[in-house]
N, C-alpha and C positions, 0 to 999 in steps of 0.2 A: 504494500500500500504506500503512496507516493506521502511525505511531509507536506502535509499544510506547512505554506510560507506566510509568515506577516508581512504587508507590506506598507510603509507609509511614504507616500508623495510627500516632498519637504517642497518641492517648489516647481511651476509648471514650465519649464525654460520658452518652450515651441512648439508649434504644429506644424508639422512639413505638410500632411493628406490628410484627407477626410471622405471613408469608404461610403458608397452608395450606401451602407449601413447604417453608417453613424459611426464609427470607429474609426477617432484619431491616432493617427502615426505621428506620435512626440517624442520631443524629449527634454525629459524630468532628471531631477535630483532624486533620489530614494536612497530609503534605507530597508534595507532586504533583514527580515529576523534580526533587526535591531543591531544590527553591524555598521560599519561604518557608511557613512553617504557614498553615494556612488552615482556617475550620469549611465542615463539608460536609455537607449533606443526603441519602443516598442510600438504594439498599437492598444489605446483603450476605453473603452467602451465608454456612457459621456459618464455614466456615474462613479467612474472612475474604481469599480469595485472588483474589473475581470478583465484582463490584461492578457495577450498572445504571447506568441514568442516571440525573444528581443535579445539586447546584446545590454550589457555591464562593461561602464569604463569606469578605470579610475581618471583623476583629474590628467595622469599623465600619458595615458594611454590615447584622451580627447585631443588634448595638445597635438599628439603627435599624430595623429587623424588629422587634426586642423591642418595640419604642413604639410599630409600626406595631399591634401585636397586643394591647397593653395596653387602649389606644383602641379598637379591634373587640370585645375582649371582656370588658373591664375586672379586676374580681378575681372569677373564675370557681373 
């Protein structure tokens, strides 16, 4: 049986999409089972209470995402 995870939004950064659903593609600051904050890429639902699959950065990992993407597409 899979762990129930806690999750709390600390802060909504952006909505890149938003599905014929209603399910936005953001990304948020969280904290996963009360660990450290972390940005997350995901998509969720408006009431914010059920959440797809996503990806977890830490702050250094974002950075270096940011410069991986600066590089691919310069000042677009």
């Amino acid at each position: 049986m899979a762990k129930d995870l806690e999750n709390k939004i600390i802060r909504e950064i952006g909505t890149l999409s938003t599905s014929s659903g209603g399910w936005d593609k953001m990304l948020t600051l969280n904290s996963w089972n009360g660990a450290e904050q972390k940005y997350d890429l995901r998509s969720w639902n408006i009431d914010r209470d059920r959440c797809g699959k996503g990806v977890t950065m830490t702050k250094d990992e974002l950075v270096a995402l940011y410069k991986i993407l600066q590089t691919e597409f310069g000042d677009c």
